[in-house]
TIBAKE-479630 format. One record per atom (N, C-alpha, C): residue number from 1; y, x, z; residue in three letters; atom name. Coordinates in nm, 3 decimals, padded with zeros to 5 digits. Layout:
// TIBAKE-479630
   resi     north      east        up   resn   name
    NUM         Y         X         Z    ALA     CA
...
This chain:
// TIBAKE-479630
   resi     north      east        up   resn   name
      1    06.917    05.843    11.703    UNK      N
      1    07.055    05.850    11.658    UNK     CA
      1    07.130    05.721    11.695    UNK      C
      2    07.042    05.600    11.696    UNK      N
      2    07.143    05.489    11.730    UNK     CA
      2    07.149    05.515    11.852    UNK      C
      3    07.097    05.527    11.975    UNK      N
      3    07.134    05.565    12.085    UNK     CA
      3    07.290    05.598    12.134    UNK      C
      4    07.297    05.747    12.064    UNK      N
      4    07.371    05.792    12.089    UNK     CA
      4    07.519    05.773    11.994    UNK      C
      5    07.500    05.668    11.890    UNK      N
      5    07.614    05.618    11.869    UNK     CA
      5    07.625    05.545    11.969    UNK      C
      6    07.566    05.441    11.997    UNK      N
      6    07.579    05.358    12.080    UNK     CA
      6    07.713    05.406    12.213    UNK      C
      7    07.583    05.528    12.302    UNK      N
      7    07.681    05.539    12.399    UNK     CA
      7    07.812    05.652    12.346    UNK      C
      8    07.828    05.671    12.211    UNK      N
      8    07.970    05.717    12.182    UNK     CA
      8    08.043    05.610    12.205    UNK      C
      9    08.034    05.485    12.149    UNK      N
      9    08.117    05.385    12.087    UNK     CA
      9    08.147    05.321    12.255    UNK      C
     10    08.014    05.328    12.367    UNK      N
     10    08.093    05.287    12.464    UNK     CA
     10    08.161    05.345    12.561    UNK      C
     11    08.140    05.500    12.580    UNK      N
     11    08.236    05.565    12.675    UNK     CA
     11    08.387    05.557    12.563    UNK      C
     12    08.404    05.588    12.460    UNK      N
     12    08.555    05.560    12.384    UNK     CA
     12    08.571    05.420    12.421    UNK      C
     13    08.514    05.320    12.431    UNK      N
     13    08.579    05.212    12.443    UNK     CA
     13    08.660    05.115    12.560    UNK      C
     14    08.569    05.232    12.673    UNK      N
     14    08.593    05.221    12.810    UNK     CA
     14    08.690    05.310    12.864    UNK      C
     15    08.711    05.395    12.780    UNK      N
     15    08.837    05.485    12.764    UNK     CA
     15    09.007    05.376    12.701    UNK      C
     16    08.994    05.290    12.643    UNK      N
     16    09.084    05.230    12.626    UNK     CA
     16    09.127    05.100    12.713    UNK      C
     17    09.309    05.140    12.658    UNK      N
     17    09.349    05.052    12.747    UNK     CA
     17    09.288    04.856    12.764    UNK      C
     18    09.264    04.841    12.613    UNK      N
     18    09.277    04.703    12.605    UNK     CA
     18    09.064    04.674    12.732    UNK      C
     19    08.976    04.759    12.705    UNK      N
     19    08.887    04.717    12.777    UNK     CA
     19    08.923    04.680    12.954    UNK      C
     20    09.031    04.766    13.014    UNK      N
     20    09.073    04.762    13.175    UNK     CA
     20    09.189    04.669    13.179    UNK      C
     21    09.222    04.628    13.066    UNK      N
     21    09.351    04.514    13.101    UNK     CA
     21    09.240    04.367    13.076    UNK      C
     22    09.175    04.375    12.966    UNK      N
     22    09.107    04.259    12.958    UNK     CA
     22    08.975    04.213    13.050    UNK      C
     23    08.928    04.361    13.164    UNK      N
     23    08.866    04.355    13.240    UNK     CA
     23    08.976    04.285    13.397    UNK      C
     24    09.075    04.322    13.424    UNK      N
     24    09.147    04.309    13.541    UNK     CA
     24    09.211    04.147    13.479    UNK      C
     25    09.266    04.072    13.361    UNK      N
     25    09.274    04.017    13.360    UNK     CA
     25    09.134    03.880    13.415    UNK      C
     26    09.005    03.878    13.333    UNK      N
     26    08.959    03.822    13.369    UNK     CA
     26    08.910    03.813    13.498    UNK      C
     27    08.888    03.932    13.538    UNK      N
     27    08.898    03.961    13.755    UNK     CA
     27    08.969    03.826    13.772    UNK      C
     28    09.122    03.850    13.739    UNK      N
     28    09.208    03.778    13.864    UNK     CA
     28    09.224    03.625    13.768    UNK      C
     29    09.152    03.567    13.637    UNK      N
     29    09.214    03.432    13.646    UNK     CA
     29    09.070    03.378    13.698    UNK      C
     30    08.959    03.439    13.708    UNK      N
     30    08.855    03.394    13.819    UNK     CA
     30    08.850    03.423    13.912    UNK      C
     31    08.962    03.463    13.971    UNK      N
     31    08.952    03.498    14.148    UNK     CA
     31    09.037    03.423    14.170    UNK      C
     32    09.140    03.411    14.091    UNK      N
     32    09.275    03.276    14.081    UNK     CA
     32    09.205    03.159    14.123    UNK      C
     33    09.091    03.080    14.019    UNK      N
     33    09.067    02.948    13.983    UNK     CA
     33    08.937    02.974    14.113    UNK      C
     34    08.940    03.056    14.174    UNK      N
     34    08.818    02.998    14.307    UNK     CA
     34    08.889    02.962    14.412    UNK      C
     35    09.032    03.094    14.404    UNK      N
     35    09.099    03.067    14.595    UNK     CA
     35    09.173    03.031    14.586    UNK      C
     36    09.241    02.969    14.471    UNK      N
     36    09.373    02.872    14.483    UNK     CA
     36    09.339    02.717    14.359    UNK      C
     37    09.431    02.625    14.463    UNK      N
     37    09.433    02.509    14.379    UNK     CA
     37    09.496    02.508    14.252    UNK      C
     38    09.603    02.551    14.224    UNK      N
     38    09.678    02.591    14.125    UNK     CA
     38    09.632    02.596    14.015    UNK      C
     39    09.521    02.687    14.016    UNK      N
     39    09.448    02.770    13.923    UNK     CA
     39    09.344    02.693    13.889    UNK      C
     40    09.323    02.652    13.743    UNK      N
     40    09.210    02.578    13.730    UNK     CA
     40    09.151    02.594    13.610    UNK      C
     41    09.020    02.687    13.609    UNK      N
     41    08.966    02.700    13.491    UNK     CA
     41    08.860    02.556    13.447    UNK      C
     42    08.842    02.520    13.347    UNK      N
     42    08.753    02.402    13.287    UNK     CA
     42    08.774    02.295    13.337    UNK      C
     43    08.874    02.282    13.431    UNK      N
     43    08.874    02.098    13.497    UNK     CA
     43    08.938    02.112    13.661    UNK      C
     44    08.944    01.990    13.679    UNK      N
     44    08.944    01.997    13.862    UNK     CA
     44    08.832    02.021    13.919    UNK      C
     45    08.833    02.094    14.028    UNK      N
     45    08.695    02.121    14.120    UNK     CA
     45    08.675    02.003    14.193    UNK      C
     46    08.757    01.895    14.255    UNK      N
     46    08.714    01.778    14.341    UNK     CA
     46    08.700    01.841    14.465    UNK      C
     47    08.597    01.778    14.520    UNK      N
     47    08.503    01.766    14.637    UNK     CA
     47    08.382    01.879    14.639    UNK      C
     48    08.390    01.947    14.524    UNK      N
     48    08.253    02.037    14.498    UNK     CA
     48    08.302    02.139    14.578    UNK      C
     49    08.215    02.227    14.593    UNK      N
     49    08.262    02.393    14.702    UNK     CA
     49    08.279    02.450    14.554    UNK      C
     50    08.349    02.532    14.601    UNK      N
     50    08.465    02.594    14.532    UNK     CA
     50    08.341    02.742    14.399    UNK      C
     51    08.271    02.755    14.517    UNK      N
     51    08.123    02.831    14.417    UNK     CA
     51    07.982    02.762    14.422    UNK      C
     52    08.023    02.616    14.396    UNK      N
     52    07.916    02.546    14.342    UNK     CA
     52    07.852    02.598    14.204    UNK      C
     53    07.722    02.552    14.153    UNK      N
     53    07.677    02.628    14.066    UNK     CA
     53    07.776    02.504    13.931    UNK      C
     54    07.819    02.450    13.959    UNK      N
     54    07.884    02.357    13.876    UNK     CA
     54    07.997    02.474    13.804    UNK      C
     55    08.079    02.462    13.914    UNK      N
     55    08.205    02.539    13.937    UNK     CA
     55    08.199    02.651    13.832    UNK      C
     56    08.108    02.740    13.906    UNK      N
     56    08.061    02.869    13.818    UNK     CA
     56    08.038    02.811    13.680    UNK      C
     57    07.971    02.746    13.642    UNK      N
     57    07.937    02.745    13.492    UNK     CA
     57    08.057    02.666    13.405    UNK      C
     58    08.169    02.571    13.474    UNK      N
     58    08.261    02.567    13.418    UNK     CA
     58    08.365    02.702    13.366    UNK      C
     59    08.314    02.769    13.455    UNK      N
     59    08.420    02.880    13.446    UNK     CA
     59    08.345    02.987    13.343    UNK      C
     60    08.255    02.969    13.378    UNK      N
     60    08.146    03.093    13.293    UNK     CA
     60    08.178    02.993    13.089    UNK      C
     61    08.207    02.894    13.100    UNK      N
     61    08.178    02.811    12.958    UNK     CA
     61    08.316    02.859    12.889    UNK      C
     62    08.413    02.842    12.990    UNK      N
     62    08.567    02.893    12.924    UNK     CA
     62    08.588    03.015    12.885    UNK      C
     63    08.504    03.093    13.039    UNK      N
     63    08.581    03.241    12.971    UNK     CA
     63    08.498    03.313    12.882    UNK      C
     64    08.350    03.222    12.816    UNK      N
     64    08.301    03.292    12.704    UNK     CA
     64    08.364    03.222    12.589    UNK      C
     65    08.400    03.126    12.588    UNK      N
     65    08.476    03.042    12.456    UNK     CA
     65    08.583    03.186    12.450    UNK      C
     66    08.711    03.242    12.516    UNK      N
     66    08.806    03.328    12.567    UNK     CA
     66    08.746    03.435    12.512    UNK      C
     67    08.612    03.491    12.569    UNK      N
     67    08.528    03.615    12.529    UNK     CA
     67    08.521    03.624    12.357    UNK      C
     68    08.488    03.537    12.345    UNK      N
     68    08.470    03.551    12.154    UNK     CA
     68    08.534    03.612    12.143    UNK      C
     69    08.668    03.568    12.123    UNK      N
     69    08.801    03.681    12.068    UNK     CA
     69    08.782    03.807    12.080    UNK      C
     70    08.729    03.850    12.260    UNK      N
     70    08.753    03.978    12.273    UNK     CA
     70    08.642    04.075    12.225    UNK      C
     71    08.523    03.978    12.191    UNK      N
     71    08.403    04.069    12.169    UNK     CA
     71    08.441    04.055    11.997    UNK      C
     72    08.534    04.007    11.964    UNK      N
     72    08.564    04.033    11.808    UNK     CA
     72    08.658    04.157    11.800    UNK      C
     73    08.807    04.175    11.907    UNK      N
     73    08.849    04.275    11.877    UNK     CA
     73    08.773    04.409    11.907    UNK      C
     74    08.645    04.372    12.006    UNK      N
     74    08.641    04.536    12.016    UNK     CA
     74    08.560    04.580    11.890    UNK      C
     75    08.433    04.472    11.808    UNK      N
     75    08.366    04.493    11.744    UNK     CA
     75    08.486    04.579    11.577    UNK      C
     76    08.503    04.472    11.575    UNK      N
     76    08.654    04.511    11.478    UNK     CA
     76    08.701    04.623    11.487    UNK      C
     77    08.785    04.667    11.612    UNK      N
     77    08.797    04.805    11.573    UNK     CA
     77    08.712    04.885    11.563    UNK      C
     78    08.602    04.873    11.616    UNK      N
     78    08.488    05.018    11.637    UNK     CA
     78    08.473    05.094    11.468    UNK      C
     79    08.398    04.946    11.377    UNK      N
     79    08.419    05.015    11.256    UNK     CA
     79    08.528    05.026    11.240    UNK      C
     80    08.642    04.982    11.182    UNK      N
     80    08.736    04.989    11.138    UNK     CA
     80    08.827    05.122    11.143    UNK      C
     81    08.810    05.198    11.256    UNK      N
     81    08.850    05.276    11.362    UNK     CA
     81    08.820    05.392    11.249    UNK      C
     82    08.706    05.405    11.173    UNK      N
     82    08.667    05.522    11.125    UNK     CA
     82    08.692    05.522    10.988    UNK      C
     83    08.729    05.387    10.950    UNK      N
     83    08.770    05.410    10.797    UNK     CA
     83    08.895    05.435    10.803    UNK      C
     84    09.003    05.417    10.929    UNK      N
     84    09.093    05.518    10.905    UNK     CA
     84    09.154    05.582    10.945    UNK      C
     85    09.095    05.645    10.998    UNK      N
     85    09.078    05.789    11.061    UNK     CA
     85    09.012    05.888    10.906    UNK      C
     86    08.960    05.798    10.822    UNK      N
     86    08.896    05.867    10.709    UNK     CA
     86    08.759    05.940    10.806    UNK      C
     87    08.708    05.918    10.865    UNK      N
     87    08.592    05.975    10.981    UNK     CA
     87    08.468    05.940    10.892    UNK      C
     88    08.467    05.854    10.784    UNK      N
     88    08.354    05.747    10.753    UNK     CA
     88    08.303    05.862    10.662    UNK      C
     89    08.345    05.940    10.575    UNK      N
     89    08.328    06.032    10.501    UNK     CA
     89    08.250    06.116    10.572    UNK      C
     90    08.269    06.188    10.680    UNK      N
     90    08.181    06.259    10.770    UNK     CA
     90    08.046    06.225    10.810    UNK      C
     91    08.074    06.066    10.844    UNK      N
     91    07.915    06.022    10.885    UNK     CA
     91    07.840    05.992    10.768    UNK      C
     92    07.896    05.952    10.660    UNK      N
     92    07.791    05.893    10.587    UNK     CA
     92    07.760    06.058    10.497    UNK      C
     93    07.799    06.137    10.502    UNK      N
     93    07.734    06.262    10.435    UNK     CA
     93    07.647    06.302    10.591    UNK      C
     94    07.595    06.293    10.656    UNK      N
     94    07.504    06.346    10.757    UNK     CA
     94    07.378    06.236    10.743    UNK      C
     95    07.249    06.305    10.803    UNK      N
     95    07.141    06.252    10.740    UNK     CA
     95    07.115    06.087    10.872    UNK      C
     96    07.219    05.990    10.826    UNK      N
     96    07.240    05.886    10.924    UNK     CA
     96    07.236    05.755    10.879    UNK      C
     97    07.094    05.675    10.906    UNK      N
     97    07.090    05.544    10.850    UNK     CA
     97    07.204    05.476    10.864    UNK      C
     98    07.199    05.400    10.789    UNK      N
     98    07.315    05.293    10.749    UNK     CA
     98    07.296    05.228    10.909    UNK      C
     99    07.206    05.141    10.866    UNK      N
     99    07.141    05.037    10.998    UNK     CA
     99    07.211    05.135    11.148    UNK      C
    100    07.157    05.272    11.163    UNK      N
    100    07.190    05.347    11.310    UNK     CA
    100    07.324    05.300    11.304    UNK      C
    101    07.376    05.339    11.224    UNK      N
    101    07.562    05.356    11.237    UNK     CA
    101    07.610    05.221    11.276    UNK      C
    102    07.553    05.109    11.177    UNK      N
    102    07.600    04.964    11.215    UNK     CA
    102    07.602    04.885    11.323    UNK      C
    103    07.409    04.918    11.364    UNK      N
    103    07.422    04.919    11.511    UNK     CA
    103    07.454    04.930    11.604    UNK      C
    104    07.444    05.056    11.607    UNK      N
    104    07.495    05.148    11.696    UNK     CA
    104    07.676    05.104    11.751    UNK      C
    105    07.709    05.084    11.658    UNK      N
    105    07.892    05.048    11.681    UNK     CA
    105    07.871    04.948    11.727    UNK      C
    106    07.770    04.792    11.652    UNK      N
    106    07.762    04.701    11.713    UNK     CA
    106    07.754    04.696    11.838    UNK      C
    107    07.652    04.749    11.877    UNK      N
    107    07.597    04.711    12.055    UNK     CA
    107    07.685    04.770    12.123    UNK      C
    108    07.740    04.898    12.097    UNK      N
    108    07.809    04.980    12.159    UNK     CA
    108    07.931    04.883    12.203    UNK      C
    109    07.975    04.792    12.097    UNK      N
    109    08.107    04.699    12.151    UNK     CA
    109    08.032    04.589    12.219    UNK      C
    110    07.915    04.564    12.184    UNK      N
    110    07.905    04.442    12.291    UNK     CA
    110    07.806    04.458    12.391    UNK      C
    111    07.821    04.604    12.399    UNK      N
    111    07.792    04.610    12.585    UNK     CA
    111    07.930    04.664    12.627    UNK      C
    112    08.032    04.705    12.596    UNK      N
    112    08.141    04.686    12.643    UNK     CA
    112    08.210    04.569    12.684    UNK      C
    113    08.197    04.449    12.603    UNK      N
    113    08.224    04.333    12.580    UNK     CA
    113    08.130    04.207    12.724    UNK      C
    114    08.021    04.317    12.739    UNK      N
    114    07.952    04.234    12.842    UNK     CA
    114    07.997    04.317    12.990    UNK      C
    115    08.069    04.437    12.980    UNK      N
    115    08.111    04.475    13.099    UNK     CA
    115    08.219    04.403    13.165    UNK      C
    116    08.328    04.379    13.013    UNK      N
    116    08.395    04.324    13.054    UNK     CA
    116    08.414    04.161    13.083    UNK      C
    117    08.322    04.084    13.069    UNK      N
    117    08.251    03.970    13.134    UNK     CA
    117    08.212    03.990    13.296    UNK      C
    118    08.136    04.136    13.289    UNK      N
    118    08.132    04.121    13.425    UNK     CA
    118    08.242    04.116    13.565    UNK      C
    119    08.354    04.106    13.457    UNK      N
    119    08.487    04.114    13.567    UNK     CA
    119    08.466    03.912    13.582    UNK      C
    120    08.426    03.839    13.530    UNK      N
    120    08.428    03.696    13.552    UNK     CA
    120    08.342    03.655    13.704    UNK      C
    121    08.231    03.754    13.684    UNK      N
    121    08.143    03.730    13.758    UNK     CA
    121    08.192    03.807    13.935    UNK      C
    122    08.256    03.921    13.935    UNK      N
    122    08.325    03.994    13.969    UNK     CA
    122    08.413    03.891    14.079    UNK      C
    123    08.465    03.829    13.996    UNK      N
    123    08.617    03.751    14.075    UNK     CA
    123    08.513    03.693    14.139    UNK      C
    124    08.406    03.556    14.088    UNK      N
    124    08.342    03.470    14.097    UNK     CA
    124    08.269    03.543    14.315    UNK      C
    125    08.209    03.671    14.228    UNK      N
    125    08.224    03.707    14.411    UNK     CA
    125    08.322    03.702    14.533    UNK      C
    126    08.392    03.809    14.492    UNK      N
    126    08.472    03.843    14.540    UNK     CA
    126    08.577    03.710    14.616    UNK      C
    127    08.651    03.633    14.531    UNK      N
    127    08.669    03.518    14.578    UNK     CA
    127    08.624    03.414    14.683    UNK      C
    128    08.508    03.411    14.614    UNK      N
    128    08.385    03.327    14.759    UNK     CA
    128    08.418    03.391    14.890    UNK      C
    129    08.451    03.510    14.909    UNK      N
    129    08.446    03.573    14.975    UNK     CA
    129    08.529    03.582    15.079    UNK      C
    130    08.703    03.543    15.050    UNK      N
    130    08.803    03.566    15.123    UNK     CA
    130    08.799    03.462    15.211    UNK      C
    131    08.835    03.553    15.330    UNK      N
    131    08.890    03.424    15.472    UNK     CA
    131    09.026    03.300    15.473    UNK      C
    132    09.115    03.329    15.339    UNK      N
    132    09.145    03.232    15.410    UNK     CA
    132    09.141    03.082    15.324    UNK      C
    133    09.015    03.098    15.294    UNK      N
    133    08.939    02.902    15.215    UNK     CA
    133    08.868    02.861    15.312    UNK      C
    134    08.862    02.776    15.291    UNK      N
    134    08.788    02.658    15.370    UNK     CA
    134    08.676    02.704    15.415    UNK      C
    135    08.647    02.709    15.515    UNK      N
    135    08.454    02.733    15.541    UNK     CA
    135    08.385    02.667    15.470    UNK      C
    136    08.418    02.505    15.494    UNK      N
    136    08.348    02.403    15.443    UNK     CA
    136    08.331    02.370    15.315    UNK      C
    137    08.437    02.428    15.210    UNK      N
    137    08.477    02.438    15.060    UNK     CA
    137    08.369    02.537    15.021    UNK      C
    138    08.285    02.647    15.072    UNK      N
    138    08.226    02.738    15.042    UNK     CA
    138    08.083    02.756    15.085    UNK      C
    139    07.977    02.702    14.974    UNK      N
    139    07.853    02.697    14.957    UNK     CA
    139    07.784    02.881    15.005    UNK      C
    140    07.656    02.883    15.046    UNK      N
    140    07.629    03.058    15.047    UNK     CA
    140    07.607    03.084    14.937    UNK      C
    141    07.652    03.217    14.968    UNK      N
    141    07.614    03.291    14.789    UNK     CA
    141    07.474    03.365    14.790    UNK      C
    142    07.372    03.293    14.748    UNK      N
    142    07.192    03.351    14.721    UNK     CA
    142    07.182    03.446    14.625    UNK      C
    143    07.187    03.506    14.614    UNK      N
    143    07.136    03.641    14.484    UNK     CA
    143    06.937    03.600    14.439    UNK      C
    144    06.886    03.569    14.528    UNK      N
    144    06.771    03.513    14.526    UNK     CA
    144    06.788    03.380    14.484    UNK      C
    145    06.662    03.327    14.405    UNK      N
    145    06.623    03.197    14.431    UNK     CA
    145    06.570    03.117    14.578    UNK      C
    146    06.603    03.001    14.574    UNK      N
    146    06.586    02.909    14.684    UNK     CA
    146    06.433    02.902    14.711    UNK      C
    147    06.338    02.887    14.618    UNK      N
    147    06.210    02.882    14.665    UNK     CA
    147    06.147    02.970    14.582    UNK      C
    148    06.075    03.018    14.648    UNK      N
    148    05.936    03.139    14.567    UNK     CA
    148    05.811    03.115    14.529    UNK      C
    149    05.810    03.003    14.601    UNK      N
    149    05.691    02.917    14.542    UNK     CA
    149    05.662    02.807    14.389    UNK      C
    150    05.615    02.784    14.354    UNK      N
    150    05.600    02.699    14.269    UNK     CA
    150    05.739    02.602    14.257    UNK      C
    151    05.740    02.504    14.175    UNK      N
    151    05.817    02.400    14.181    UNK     CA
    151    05.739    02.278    14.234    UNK      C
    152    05.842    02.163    14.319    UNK      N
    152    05.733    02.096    14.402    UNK     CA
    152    05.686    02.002    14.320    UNK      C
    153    05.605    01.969    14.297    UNK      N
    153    05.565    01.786    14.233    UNK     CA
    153    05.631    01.669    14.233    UNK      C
């Protein structure tokens, strides 16, 4: 049963507007703060390439400080959503742990909440990516680790 609250709570939530505005927002102020100077999430970049692992984790530190909020409104409404709607009456007369229901809403918003994170990571590509930055401003992007071996001595 928690399951399938779960994925109730996240196809409705991905159904709303505020998950695709707060997903396209964070897209573009991390696609902003990679390909333009202007734009500067956590500090100046300097001399670093623009997707240094520095870079990234400045940006990754802000827009989860930013994230709180949003993984509060979605959590917030999920319950909230059903006490008034008066819906709460329905579930709690069906044979449905407390814990399933709580859960279930829980995770359900914060794997929504981590989708929409993945728009940070998203820009963070995508950005690296465009022709017209610097060659030299732009480190490769490894999906792998650098060595497979041990660590050296």
């Amino acid at each position: 049963m928690l399951a399938r609250i779960l994925w109730f709570e996240v196809r409705y939530q991905i159904r709303q507007p505020l998950f695709w505005i707060a997903f396209v927002l964070y897209f573009l102020f991390t696609f902003l703060a990679i390909t333009t100077t202007p734009v500067q999430i956590g500090g100046s970049i300097g001399s670093v390439n623009r997707n240094a692992p520095y870079v990234i984790m400045q940006i990754l530190l802000v827009m989860t400080v930013l994230g709180t909020f949003l993984t509060t409104a979605f959590v917030s409404t999920s319950v909230h959503r059903d006490y008034e709607t008066r819906a709460d009456a329905i579930f709690f007369s069906l044979p449905l742990r407390k814990s399933d229901y709580l859960f279930g809403r829980f995770l359900g918003a914060l794997v929504v909440a981590l989708l929409v994170y993945m728009g940070v990571l998203a820009g963070v590509i995508v950005g690296s990516r465009m022709p017209w930055l610097e060659a030299e401003r732009v480190g490769p992007f490894l999906a792998t680790p650098m060595s497979t071996g041990p660590w050296p001595s």
